[in-house]
N, CA, C and O atoms as CSV, one atom per row, in Angstrom:
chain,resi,resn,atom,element,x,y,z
A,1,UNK,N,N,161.985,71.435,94.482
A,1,UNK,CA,C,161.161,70.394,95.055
A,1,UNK,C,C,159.847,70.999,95.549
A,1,UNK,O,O,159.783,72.075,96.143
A,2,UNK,N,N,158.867,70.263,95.271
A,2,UNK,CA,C,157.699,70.758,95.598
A,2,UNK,C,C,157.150,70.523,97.164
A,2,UNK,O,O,157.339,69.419,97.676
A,3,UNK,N,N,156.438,71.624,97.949
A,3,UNK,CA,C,156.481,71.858,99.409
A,3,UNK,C,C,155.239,70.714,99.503
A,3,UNK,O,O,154.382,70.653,98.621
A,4,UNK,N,N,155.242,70.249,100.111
A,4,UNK,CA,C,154.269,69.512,100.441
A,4,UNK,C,C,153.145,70.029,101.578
A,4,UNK,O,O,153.550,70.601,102.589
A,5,UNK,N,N,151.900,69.828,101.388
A,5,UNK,CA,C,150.893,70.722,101.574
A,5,UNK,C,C,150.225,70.036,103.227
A,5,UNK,O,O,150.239,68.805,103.212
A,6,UNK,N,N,149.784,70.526,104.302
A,6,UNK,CA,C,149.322,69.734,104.720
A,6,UNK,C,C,147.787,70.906,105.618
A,6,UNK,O,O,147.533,72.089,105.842
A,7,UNK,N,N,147.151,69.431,105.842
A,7,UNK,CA,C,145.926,70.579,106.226
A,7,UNK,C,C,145.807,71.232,107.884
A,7,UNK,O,O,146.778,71.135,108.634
A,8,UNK,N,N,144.921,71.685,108.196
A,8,UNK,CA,C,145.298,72.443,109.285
A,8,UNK,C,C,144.000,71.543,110.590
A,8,UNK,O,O,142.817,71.311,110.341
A,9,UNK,N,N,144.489,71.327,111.459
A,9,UNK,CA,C,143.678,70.642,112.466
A,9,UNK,C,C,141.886,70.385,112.008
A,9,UNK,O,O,141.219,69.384,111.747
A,10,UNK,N,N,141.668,71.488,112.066
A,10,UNK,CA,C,140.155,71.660,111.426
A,10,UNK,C,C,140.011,70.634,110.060
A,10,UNK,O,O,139.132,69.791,109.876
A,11,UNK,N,N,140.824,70.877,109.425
A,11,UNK,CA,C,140.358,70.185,107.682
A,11,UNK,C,C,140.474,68.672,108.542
A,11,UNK,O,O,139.541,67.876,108.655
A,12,UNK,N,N,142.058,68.468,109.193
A,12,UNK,CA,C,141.748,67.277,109.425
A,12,UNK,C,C,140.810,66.674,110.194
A,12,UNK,O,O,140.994,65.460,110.106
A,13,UNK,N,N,140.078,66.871,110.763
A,13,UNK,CA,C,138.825,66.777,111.357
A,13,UNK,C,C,137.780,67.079,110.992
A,13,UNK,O,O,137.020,67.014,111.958
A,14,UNK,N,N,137.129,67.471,109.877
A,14,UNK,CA,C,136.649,67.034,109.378
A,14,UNK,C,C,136.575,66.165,108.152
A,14,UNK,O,O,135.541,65.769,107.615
A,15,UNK,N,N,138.075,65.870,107.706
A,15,UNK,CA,C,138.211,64.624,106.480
A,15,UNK,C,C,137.762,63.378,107.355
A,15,UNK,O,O,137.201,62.467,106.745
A,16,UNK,N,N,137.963,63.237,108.804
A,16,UNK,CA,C,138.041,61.819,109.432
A,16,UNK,C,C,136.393,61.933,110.121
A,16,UNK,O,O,135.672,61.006,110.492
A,17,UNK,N,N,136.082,63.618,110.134
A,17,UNK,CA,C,134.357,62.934,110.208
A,17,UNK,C,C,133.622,62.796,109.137
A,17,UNK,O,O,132.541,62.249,109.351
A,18,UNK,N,N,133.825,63.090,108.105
A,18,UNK,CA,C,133.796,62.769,106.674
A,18,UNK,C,C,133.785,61.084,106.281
A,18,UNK,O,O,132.909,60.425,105.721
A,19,UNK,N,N,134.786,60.780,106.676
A,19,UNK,CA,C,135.269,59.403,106.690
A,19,UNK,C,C,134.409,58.726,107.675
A,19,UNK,O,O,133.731,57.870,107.107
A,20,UNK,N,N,134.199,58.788,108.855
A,20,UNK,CA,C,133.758,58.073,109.620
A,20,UNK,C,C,132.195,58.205,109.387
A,20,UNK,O,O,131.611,57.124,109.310
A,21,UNK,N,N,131.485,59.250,109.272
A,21,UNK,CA,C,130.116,59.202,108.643
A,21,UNK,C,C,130.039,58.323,107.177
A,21,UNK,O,O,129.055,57.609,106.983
A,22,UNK,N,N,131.042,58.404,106.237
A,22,UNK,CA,C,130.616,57.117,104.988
A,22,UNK,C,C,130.948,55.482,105.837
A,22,UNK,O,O,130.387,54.607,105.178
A,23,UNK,N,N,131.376,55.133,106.556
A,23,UNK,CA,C,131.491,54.272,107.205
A,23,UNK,C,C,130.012,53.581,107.350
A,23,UNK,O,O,129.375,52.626,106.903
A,24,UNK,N,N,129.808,55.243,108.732
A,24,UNK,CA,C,128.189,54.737,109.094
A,24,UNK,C,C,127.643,54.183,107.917
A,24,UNK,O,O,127.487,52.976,107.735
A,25,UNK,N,N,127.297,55.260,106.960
A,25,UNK,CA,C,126.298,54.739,106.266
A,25,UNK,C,C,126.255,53.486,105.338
A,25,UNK,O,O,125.226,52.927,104.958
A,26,UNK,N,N,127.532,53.137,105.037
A,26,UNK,CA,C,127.381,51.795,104.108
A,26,UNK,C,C,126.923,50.719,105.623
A,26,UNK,O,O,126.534,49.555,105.524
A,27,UNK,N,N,127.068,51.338,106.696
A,27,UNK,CA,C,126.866,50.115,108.208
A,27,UNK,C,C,125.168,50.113,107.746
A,27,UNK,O,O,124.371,49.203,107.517
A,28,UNK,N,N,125.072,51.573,107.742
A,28,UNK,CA,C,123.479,51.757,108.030
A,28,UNK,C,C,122.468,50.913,106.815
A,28,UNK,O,O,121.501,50.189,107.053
A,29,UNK,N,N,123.000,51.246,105.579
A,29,UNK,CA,C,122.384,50.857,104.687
A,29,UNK,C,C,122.385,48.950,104.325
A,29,UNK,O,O,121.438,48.262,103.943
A,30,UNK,N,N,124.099,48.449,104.687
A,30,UNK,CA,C,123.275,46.825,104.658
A,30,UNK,C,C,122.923,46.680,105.979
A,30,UNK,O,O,122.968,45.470,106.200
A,31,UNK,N,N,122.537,47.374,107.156
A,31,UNK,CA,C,121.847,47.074,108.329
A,31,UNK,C,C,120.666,47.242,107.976
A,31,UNK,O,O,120.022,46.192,107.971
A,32,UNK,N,N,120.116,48.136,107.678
A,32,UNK,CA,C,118.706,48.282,106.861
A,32,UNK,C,C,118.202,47.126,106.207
A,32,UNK,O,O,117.359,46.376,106.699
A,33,UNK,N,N,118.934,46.942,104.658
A,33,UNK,CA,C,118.505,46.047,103.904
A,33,UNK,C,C,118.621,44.720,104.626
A,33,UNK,O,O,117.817,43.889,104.203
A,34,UNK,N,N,119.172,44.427,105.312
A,34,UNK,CA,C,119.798,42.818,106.228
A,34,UNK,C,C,118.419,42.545,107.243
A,34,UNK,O,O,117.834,41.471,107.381
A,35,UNK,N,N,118.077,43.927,107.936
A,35,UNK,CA,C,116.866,43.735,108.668
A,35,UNK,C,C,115.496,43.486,107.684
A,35,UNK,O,O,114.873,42.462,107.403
A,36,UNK,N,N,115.329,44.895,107.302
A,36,UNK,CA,C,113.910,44.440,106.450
A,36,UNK,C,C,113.817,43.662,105.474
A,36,UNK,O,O,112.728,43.689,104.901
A,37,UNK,N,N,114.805,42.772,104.965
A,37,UNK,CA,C,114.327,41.520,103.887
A,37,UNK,C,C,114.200,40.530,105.180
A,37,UNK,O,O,113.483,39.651,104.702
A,38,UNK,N,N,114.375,40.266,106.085
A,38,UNK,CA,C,113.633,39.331,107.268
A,38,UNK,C,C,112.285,39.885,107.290
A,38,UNK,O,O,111.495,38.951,107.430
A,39,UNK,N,N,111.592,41.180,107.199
A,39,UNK,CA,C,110.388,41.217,107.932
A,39,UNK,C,C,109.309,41.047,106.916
A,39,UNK,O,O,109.168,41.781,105.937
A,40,UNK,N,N,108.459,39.892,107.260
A,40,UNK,CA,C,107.543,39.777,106.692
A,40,UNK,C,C,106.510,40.854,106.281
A,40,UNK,O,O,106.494,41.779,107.093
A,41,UNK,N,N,105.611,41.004,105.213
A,41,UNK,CA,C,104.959,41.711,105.143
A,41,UNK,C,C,103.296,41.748,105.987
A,41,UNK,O,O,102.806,40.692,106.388
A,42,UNK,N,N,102.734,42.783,106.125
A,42,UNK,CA,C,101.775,42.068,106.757
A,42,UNK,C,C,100.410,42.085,105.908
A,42,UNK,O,O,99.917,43.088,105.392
A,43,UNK,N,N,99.870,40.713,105.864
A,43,UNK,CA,C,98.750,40.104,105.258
A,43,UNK,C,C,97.608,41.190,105.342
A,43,UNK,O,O,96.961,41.632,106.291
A,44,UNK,N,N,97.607,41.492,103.771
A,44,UNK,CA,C,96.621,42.529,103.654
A,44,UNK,C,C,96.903,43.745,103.225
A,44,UNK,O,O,95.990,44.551,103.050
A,45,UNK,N,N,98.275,44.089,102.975
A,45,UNK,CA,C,98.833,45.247,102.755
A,45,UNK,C,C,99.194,45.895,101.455
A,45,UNK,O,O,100.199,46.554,101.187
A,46,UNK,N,N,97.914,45.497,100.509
A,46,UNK,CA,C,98.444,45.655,99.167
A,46,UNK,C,C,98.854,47.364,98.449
A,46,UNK,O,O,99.255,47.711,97.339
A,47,UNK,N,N,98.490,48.177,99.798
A,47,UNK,CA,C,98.456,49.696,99.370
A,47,UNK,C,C,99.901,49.955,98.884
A,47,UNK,O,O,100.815,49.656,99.653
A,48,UNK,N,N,100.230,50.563,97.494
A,48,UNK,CA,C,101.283,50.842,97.424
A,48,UNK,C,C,101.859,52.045,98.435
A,48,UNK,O,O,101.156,53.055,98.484
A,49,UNK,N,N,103.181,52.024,99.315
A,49,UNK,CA,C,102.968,53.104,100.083
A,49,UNK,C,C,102.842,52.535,101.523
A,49,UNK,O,O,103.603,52.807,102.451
A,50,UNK,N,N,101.903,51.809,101.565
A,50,UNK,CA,C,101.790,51.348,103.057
A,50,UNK,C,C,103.221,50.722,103.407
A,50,UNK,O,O,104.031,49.990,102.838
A,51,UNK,N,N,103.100,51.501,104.855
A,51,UNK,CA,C,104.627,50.951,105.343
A,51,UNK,C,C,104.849,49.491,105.847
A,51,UNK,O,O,105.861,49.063,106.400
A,52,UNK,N,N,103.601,48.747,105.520
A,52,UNK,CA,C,103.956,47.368,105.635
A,52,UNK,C,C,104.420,46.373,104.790
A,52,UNK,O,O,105.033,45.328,105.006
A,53,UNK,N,N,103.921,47.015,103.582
A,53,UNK,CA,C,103.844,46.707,101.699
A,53,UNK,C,C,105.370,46.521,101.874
A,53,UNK,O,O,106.049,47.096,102.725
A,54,UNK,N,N,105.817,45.632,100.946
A,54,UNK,CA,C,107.411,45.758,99.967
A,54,UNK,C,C,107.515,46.702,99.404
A,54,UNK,O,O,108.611,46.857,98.866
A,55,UNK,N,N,106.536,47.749,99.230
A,55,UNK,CA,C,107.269,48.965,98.590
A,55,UNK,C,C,107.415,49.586,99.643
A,55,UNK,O,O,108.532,50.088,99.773
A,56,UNK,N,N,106.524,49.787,100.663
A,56,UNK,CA,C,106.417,51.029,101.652
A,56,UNK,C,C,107.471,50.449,102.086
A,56,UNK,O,O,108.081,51.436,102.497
A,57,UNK,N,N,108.383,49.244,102.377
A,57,UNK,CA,C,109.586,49.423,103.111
A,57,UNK,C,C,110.871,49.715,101.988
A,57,UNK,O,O,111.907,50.236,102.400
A,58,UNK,N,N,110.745,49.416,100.841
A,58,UNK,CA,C,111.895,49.984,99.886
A,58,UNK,C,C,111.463,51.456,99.758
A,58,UNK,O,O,112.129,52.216,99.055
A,59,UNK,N,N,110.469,51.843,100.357
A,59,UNK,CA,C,109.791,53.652,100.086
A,59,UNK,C,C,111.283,54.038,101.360
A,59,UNK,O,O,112.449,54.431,101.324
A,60,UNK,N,N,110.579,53.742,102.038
A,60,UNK,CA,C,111.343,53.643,103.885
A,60,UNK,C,C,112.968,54.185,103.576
A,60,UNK,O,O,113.577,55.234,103.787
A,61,UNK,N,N,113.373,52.567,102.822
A,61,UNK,CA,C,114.969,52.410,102.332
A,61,UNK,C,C,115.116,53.548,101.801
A,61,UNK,O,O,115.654,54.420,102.483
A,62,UNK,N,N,114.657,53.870,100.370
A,62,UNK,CA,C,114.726,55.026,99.906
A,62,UNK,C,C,115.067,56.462,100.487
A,62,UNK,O,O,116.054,57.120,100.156
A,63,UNK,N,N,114.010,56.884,101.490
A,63,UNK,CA,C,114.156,58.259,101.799
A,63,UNK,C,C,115.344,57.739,102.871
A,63,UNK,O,O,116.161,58.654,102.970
A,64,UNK,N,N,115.613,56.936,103.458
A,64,UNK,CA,C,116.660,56.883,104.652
A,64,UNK,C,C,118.221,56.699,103.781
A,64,UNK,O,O,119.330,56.867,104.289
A,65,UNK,N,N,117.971,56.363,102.541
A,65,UNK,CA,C,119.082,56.841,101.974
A,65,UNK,C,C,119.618,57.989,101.218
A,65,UNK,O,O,120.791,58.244,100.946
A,66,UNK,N,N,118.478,58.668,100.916
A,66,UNK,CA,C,118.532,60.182,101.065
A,66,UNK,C,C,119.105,61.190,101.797
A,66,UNK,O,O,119.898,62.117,101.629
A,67,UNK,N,N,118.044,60.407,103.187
A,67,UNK,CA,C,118.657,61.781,104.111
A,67,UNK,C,C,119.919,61.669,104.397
A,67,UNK,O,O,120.494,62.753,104.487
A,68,UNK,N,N,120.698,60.538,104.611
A,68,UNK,CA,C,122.080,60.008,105.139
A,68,UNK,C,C,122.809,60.673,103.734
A,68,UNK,O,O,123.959,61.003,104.024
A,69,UNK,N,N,122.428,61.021,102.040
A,69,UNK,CA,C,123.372,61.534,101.611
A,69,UNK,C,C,123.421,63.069,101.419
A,69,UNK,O,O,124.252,63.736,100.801
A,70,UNK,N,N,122.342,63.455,102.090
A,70,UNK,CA,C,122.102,64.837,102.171
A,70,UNK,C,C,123.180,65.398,103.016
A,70,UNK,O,O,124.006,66.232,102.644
A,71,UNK,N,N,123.068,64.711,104.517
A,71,UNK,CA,C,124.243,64.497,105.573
A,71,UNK,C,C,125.758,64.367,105.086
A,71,UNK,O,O,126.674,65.122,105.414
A,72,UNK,N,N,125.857,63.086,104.106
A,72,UNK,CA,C,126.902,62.841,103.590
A,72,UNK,C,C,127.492,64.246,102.163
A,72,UNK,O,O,128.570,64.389,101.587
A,73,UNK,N,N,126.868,64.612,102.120
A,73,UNK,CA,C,127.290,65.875,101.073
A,73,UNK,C,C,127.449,66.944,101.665
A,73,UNK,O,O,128.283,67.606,101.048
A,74,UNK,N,N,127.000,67.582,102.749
A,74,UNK,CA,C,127.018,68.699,103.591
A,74,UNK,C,C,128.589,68.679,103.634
A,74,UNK,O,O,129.417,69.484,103.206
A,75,UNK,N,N,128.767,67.000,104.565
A,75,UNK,CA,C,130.059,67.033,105.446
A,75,UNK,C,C,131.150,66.813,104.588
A,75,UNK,O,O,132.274,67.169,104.941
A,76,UNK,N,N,130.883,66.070,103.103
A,76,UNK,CA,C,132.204,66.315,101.952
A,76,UNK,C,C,132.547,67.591,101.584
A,76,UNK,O,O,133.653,67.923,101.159
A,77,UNK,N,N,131.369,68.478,101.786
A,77,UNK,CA,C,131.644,69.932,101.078
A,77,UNK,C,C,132.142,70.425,102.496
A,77,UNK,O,O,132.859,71.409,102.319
A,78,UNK,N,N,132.058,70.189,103.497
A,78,UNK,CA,C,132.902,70.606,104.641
A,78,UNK,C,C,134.245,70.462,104.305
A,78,UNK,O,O,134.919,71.430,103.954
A,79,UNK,N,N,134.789,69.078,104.402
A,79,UNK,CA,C,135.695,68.464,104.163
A,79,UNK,C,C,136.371,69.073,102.782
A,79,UNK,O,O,137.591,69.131,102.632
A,80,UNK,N,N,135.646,69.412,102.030
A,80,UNK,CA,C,136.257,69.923,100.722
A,80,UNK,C,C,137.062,71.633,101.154
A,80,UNK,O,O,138.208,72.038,100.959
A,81,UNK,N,N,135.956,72.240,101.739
A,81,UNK,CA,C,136.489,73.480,101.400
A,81,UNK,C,C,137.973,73.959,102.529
A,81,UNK,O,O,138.917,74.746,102.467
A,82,UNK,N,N,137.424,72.908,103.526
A,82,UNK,CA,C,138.957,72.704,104.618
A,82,UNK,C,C,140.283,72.009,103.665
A,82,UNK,O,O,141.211,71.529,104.315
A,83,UNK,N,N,140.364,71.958,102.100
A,83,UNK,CA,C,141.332,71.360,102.029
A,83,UNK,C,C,142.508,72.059,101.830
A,83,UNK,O,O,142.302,73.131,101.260
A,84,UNK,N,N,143.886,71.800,102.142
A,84,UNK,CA,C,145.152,72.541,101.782
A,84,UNK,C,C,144.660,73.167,100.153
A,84,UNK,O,O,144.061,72.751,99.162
A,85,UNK,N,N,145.383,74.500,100.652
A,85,UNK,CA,C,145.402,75.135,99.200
A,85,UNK,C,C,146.392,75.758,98.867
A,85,UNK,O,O,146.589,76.642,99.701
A,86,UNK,N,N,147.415,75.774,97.777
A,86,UNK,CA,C,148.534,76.644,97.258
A,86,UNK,C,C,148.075,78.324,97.388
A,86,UNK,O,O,146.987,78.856,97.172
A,87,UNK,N,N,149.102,78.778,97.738
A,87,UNK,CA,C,149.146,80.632,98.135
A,87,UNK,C,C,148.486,81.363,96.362
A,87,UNK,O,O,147.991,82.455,96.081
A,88,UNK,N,N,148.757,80.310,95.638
A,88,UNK,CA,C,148.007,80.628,93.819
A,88,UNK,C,C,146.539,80.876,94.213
A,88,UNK,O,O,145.892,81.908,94.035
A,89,UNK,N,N,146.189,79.851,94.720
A,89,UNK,CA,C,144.595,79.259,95.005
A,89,UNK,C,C,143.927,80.079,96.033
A,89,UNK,O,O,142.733,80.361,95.925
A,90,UNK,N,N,144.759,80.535,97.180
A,90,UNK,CA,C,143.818,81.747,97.934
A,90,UNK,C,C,143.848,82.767,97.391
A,90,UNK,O,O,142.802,83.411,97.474
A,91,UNK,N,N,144.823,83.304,96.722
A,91,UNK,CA,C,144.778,84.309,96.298
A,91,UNK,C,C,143.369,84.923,95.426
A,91,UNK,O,O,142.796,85.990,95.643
A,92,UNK,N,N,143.011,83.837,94.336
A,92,UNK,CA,C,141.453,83.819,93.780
A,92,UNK,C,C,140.511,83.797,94.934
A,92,UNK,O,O,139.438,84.330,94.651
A,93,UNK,N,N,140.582,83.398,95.991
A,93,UNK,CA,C,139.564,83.571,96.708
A,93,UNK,C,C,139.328,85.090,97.540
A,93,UNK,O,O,138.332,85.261,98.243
């Protein structure tokens, strides 16, 4: 029968801040989009870029969904390398 693996305080803590940061961000991202399709643009703002423009706020959206997966990849590769591993698997390391 095969031993069943389990992780060690640390891994589990960071799988559940792992978890709880993708949470945030799907919060963050339709909080974002939910707010700025209410905000009008302001009259006059045809600069592409300008942060008043429809682009400058999908510019906005953009990099703020960036940085949140920059965040979000750090803490999976956290989460990754804390995971249970067979005595096969450290051994390569």
């Amino acid at each position: 029968m095969e031993e069943r693996m389990n992780r060690s305080p640390g891994g589990r803590l960071a799988l559940w801040v792992f978890y709880a940061f993708c949470g945030y961000f799907v919060w963050a991202m339709v909080r974002y989009i939910w707010v700025i399709s209410a905000v009008q643009s302001i009259p006059g703002a045809t600069l592409d870029g300008e942060i008043g423009s429809t682009s400058g706020k999908w510019l906005g959206a953009l990099l703020g969904f960036l940085l949140l997966s920059i965040v979000g990849l750090l803490l999976g590769g956290i989460a990754w390398y804390t995971r249970p591993r067979t005595a096969e698997q450290e051994e390569r390391l």
